[in-house]
C-alpha positions as protocol buffer text, in pm:
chain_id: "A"
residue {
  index: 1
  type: UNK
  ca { x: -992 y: -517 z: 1537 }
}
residue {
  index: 2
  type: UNK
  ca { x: -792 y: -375 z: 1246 }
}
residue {
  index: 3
  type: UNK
  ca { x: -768 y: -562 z: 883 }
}
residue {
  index: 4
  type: UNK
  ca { x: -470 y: -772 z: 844 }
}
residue {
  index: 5
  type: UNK
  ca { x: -323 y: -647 z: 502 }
}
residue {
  index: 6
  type: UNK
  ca { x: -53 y: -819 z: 287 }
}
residue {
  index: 7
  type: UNK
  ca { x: -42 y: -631 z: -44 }
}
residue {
  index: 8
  type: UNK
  ca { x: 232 y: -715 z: -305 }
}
residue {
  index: 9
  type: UNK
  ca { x: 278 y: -450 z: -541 }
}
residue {
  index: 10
  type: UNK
  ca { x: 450 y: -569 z: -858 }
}
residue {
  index: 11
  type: UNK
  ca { x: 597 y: -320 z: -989 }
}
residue {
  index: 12
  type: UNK
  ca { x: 692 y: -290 z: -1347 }
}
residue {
  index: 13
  type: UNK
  ca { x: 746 y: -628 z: -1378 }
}
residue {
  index: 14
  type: UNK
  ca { x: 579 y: -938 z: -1551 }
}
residue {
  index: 15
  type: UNK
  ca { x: 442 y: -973 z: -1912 }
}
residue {
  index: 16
  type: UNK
  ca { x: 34 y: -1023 z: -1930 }
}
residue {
  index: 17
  type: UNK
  ca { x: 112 y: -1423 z: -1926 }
}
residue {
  index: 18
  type: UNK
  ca { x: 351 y: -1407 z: -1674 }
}
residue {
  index: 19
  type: UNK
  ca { x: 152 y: -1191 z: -1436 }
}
residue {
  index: 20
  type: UNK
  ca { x: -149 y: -1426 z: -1518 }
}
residue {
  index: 21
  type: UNK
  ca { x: 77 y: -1733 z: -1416 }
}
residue {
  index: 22
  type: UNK
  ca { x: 138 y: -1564 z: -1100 }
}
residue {
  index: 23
  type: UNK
  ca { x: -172 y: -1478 z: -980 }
}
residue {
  index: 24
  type: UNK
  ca { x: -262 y: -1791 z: -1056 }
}
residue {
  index: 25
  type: UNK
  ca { x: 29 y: -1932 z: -803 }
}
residue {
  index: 26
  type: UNK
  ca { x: -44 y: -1735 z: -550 }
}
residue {
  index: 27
  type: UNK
  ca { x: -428 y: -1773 z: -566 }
}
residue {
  index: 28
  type: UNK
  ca { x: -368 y: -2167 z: -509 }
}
residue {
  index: 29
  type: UNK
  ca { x: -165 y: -2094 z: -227 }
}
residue {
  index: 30
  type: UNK
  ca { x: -390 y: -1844 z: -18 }
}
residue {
  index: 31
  type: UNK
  ca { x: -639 y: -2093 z: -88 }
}
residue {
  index: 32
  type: UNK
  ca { x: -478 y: -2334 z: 43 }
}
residue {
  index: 33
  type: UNK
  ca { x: -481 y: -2166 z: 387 }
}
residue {
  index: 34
  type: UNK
  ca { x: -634 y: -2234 z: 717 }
}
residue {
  index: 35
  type: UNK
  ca { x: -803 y: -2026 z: 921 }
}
residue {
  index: 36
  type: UNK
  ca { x: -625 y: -1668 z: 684 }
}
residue {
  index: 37
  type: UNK
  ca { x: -790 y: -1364 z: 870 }
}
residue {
  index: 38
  type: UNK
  ca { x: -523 y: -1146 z: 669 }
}
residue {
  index: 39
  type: UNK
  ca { x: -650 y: -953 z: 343 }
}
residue {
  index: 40
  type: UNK
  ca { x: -436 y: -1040 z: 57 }
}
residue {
  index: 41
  type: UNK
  ca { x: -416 y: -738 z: -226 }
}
residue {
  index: 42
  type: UNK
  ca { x: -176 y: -814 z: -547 }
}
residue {
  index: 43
  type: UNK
  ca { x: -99 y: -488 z: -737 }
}
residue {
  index: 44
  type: UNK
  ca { x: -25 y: -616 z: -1106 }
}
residue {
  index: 45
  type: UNK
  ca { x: 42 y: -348 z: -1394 }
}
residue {
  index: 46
  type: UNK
  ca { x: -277 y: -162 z: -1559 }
}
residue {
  index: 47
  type: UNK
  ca { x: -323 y: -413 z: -1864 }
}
residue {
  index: 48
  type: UNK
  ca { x: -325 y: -723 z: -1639 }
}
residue {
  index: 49
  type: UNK
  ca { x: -587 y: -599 z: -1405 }
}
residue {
  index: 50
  type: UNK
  ca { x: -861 y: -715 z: -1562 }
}
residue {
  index: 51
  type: UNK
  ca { x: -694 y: -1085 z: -1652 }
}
residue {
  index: 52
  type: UNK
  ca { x: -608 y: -1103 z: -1305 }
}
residue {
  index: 53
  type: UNK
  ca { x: -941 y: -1019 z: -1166 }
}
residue {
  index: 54
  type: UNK
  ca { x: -1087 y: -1337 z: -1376 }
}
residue {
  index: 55
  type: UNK
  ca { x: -794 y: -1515 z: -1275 }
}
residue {
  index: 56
  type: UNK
  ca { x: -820 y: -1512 z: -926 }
}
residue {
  index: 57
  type: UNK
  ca { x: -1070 y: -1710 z: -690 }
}
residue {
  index: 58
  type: UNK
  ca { x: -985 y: -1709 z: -321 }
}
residue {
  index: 59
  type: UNK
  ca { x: -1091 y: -1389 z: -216 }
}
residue {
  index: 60
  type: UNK
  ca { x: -780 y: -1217 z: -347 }
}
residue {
  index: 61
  type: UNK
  ca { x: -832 y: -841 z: -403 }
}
residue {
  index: 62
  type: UNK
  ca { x: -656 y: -655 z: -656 }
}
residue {
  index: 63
  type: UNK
  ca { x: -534 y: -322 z: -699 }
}
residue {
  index: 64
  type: UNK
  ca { x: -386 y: -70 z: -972 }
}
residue {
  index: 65
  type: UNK
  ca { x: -15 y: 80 z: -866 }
}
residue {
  index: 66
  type: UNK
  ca { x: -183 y: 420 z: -950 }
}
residue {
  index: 67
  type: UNK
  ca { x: -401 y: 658 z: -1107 }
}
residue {
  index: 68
  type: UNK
  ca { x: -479 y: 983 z: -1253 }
}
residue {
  index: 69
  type: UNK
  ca { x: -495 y: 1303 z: -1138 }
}
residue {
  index: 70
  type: UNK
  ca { x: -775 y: 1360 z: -1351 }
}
residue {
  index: 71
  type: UNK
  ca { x: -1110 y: 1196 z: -1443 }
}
residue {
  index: 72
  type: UNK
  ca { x: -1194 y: 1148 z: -1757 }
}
residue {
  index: 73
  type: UNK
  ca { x: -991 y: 1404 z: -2090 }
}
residue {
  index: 74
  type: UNK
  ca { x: -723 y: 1491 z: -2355 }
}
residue {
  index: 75
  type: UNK
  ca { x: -428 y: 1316 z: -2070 }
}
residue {
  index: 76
  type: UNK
  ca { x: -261 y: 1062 z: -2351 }
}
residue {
  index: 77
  type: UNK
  ca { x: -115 y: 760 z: -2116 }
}
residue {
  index: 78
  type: UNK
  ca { x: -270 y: 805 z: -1810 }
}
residue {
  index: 79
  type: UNK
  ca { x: -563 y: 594 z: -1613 }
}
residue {
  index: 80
  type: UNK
  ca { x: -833 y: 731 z: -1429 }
}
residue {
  index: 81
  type: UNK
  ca { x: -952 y: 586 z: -1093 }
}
residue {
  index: 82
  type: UNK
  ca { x: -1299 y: 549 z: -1310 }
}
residue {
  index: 83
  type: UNK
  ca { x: -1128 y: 314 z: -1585 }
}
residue {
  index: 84
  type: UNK
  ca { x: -927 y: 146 z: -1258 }
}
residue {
  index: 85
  type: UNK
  ca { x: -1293 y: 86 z: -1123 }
}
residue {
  index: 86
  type: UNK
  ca { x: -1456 y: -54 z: -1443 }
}
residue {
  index: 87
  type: UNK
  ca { x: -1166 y: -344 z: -1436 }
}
residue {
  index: 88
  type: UNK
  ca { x: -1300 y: -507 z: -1084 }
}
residue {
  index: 89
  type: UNK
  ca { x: -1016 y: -355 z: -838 }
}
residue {
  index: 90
  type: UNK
  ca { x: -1097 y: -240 z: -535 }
}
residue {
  index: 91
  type: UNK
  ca { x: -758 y: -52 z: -441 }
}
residue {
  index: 92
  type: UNK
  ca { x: -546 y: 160 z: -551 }
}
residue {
  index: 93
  type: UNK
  ca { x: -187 y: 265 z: -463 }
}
residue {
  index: 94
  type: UNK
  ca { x: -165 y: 627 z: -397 }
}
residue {
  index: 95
  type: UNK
  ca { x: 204 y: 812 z: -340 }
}
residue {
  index: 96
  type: UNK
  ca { x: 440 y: 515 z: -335 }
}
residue {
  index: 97
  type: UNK
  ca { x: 769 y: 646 z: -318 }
}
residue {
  index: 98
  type: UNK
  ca { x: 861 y: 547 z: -711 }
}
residue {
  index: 99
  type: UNK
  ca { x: 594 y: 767 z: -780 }
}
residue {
  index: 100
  type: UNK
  ca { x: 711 y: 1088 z: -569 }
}
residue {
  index: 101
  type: UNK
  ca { x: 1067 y: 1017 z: -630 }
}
residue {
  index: 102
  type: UNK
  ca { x: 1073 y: 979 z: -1021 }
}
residue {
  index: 103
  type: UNK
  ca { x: 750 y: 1137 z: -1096 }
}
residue {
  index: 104
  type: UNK
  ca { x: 743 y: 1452 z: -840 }
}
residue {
  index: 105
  type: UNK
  ca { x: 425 y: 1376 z: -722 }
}
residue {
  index: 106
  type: UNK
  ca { x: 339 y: 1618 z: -401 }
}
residue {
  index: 107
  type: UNK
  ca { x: 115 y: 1598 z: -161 }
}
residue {
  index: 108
  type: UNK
  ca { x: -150 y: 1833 z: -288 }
}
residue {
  index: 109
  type: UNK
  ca { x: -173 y: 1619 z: -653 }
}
residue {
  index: 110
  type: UNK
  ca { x: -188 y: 1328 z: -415 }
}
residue {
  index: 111
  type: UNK
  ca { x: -476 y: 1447 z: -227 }
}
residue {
  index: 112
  type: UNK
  ca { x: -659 y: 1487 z: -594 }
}
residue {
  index: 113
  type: UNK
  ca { x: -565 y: 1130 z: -671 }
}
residue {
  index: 114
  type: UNK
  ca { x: -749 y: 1044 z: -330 }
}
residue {
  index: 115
  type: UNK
  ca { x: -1092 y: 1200 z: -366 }
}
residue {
  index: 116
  type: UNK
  ca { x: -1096 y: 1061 z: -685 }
}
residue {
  index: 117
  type: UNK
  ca { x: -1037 y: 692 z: -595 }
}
residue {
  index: 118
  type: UNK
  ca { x: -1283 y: 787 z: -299 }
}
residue {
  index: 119
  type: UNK
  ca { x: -1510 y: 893 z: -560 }
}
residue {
  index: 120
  type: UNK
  ca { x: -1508 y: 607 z: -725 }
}
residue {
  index: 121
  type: UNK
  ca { x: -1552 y: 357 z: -471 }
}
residue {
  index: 122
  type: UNK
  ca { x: -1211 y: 284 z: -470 }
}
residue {
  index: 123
  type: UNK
  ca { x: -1011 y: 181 z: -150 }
}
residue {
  index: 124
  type: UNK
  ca { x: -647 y: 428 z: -130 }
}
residue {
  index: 125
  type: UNK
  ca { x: -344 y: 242 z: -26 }
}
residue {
  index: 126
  type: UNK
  ca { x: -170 y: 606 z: 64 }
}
residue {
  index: 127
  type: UNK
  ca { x: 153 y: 578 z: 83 }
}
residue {
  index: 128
  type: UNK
  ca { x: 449 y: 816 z: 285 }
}
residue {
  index: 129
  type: UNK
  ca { x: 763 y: 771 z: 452 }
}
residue {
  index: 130
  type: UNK
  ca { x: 1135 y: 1010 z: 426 }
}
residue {
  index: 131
  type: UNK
  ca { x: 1427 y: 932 z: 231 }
}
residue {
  index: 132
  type: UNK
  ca { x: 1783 y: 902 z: 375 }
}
residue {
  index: 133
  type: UNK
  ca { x: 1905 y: 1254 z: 392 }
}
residue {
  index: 134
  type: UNK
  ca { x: 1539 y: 1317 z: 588 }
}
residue {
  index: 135
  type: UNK
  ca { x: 1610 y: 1002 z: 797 }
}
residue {
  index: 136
  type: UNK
  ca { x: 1983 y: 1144 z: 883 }
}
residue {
  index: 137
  type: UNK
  ca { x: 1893 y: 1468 z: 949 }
}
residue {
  index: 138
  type: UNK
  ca { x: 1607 y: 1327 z: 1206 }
}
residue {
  index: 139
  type: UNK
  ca { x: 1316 y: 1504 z: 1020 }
}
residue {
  index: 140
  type: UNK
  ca { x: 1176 y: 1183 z: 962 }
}
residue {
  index: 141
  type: UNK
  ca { x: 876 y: 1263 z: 1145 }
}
residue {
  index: 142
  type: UNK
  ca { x: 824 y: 1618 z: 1018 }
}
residue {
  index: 143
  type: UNK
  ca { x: 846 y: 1458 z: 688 }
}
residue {
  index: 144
  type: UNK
  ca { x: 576 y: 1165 z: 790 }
}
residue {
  index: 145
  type: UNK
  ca { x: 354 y: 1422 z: 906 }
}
residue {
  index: 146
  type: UNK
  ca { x: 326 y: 1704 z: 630 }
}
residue {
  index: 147
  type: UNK
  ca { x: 288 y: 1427 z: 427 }
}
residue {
  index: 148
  type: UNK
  ca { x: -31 y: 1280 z: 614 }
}
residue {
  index: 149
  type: UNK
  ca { x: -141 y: 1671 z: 710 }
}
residue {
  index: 150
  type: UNK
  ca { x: -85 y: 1785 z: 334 }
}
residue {
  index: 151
  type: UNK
  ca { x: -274 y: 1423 z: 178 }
}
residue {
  index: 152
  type: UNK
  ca { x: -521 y: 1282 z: 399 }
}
residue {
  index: 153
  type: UNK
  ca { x: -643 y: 1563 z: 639 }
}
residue {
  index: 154
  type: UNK
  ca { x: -927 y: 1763 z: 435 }
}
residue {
  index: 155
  type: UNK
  ca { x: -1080 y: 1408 z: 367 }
}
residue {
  index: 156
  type: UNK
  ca { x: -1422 y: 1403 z: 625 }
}
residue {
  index: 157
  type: UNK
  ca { x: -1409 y: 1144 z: 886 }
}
residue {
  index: 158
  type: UNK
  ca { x: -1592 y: 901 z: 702 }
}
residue {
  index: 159
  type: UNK
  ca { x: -1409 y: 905 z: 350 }
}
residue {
  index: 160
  type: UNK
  ca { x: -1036 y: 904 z: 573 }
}
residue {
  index: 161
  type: UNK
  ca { x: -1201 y: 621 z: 797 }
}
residue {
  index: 162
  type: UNK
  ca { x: -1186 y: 391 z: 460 }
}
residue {
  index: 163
  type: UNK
  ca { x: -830 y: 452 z: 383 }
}
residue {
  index: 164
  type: UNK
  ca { x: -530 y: 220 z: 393 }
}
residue {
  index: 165
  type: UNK
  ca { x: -169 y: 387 z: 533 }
}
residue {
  index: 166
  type: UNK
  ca { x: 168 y: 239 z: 427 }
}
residue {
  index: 167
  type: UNK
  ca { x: 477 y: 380 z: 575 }
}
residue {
  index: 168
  type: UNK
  ca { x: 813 y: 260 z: 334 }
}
residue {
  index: 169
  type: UNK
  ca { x: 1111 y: 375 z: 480 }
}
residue {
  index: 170
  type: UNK
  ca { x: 1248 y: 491 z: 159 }
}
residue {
  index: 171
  type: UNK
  ca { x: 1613 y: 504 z: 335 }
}
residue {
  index: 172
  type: UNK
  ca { x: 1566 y: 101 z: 350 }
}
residue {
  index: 173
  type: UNK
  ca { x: 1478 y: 52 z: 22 }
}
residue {
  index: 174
  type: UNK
  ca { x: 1765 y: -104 z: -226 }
}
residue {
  index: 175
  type: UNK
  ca { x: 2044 y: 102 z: 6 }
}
residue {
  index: 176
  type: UNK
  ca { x: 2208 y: -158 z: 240 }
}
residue {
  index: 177
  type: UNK
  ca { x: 2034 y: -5 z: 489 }
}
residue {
  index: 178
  type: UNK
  ca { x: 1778 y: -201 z: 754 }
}
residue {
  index: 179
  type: UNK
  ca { x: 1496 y: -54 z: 960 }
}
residue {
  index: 180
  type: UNK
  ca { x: 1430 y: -238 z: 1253 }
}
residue {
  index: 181
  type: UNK
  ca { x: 1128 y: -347 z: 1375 }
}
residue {
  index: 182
  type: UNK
  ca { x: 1168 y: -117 z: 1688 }
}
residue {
  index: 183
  type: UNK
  ca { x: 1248 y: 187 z: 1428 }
}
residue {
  index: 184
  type: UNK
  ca { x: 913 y: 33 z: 1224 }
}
residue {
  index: 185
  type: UNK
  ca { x: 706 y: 37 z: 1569 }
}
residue {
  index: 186
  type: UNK
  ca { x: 822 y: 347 z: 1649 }
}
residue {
  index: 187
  type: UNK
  ca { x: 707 y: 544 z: 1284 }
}
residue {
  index: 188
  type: UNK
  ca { x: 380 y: 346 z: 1268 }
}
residue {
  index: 189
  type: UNK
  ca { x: 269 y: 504 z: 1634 }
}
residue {
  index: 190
  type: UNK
  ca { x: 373 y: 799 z: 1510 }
}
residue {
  index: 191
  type: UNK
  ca { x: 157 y: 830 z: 1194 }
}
residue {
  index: 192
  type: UNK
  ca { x: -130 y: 647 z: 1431 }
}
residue {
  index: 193
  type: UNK
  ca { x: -113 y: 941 z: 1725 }
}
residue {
  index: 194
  type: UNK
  ca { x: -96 y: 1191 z: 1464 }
}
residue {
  index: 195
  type: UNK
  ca { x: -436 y: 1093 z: 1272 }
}
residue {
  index: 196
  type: UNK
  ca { x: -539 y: 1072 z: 1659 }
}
residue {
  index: 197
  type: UNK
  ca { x: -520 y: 1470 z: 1669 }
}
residue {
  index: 198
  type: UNK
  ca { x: -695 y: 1542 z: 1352 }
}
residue {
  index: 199
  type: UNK
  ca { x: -962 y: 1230 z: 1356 }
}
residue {
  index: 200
  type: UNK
  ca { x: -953 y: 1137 z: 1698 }
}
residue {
  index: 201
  type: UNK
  ca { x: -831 y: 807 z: 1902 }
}
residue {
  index: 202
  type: UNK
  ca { x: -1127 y: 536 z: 1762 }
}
residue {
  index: 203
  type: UNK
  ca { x: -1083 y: 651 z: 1426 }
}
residue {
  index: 204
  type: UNK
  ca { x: -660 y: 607 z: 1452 }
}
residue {
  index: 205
  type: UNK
  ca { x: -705 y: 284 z: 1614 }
}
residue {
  index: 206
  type: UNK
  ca { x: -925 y: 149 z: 1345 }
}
residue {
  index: 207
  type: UNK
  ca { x: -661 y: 261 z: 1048 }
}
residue {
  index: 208
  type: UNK
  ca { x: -456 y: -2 z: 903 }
}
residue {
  index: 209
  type: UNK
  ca { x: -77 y: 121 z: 881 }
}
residue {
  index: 210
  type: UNK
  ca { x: 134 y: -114 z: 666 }
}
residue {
  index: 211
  type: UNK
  ca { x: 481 y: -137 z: 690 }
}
residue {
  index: 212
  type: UNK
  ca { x: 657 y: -116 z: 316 }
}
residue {
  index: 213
  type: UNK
  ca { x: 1062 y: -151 z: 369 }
}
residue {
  index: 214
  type: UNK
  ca { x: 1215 y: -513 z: 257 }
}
residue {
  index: 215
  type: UNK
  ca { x: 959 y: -708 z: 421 }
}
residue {
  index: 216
  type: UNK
  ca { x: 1042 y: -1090 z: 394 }
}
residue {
  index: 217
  type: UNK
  ca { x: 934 y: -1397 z: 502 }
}
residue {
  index: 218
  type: UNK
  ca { x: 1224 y: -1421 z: 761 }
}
residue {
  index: 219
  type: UNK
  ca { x: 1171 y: -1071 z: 889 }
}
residue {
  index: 220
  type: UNK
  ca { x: 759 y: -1081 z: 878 }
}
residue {
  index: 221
  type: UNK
  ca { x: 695 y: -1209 z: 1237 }
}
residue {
  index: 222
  type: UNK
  ca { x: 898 y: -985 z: 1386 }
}
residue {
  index: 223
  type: UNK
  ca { x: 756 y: -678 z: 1243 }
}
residue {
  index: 224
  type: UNK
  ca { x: 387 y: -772 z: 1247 }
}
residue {
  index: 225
  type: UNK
  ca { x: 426 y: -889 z: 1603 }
}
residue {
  index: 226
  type: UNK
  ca { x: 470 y: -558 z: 1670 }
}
residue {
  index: 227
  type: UNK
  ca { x: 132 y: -335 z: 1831 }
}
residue {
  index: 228
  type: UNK
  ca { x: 90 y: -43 z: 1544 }
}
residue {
  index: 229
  type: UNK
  ca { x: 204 y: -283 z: 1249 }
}
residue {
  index: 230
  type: UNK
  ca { x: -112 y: -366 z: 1094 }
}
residue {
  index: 231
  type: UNK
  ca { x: 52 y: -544 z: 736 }
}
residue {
  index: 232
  type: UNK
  ca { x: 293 y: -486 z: 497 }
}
residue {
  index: 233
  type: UNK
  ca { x: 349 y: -386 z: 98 }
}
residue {
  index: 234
  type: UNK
  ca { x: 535 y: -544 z: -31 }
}
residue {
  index: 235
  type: UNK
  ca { x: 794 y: -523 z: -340 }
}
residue {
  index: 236
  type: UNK
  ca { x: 1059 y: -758 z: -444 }
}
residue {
  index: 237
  type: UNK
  ca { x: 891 y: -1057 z: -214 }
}
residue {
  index: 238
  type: UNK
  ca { x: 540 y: -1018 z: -445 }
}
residue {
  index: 239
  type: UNK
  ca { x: 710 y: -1188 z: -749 }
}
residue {
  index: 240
  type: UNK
  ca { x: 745 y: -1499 z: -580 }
}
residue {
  index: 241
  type: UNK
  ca { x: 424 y: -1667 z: -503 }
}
residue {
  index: 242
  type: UNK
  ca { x: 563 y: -1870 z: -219 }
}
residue {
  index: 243
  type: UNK
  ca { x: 778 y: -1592 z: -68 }
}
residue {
  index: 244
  type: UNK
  ca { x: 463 y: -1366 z: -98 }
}
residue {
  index: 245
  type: UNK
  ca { x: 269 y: -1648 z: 110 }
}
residue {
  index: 246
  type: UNK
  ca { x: 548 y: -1668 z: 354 }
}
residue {
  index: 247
  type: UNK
  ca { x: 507 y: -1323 z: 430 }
}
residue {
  index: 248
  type: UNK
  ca { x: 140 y: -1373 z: 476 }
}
residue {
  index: 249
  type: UNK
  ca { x: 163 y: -1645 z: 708 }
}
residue {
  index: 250
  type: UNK
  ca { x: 376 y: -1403 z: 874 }
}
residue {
  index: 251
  type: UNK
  ca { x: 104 y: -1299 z: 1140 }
}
């Protein structure tokens, strides 16, 4: 069976005490479940990772929105997957949207970011999906794939068997727009038949693909219900502990 994965990525969003106060919500809350078979990630800014990590006691993981391209040097500002590491995380975000979009991050840096969160014994949370001119156009799934072809597919079977997919319909993000849970299905299989080609069947079927476009608590059923959705990760819905918990309940 493949892991049931809510992760709420935060963002840039919450002071160290607020984030701390939050974790601390939501921790009480998972606790408080019965029977949870889902992983729950929370992805708080770099300086609360390591508060966080202390904070949190019911099996939580955490993991860092990003890191560098780089290991270890004269790079002022940025984090390496080694210093991610060192703070207790065991994920890291790889190629959200934000970070293509406003940072023109390709595919090739992307793959660099990868190995080294491999490398490190970190788990990558590697994120694609097409914007709204791609969507319109229907290149959606050209897009989808050059991004998994051009990120994921020089990784051997047994680093790409450890990572996490999550598909955010960046058309559906903040625009008005909705992707339905048929257009979600219908992506996720996608990305799933075409690691099938590369890695073969077992190895697709045992991927986790998470769904990232305005997942709520009123629309989480619905989408997880659904045969290739494996999760979501999740934005907006993360800075609410008991909106976050809806979601997880979601399955």
């Amino acid at each position: 069976m493949r892991q049931k994965i809510v992760a709420g990525n935060w963002k840039m969003n919450k002071t160290l005490q607020e984030g701390v106060q939050l974790a601390i919500e939501v921790d009480k809350l998972v606790a408080a479940l019965k029977n949870n078979d889902v992983k729950v990630i929370i992805a708080p800014p770099f300086i609360h990772l390591t508060e966080v990590k202390k904070t949190v006691k019911s099996g939580i993981s955490i993991a860092a929105q990003n890191c560098a391209s780089e290991d270890s040097g004269a790079y002022t500002g940025e984090v390496s997957a080694t210093m991610v590491k060192s703070t207790g995380a065991e994920y890291v975000i790889i190629g959200h949207s934000e970070r293509r979009q406003y940072y023109n991050e390709g595919n090739k840096l992307l793959f660099k970011k990868t190995q080294l969160a491999l490398t490190n014994g970190l788990i990558p949370i590697f994120c694609i999906g097409e914007v709204l001119a791609e969507r319109e156009l229907n290149k959606h799934f050209e897009v989808v794939k050059s991004q998994i072809v051009e990120g994921l597919f020089d990784l051997s079977v047994d680093d790409f068997k450890k990572v996490v997919v999550a598909y955010e319909p960046v058309w559906a993000i903040g625009t008005g727009k909705t992707a339905s849970s048929d257009q979600a299905q219908e992506i996720h299989k996608f990305i799933r038949d075409t690691i099938a080609t590369k890695y073969g069947q077992a190895v697709a079927d045992g991927i986790s693909i998470l769904y990232g476009g305005s997942c709520k608590p009123s629309n989480a059923k619905e989408l997880f219900a659904k045969p290739d959705v494996d999760g979501g990760l999740i934005g907006g819905a993360a800075l609410v502990a008991s909106d976050f918990i809806g979601i997880v309940t979601g399955f």
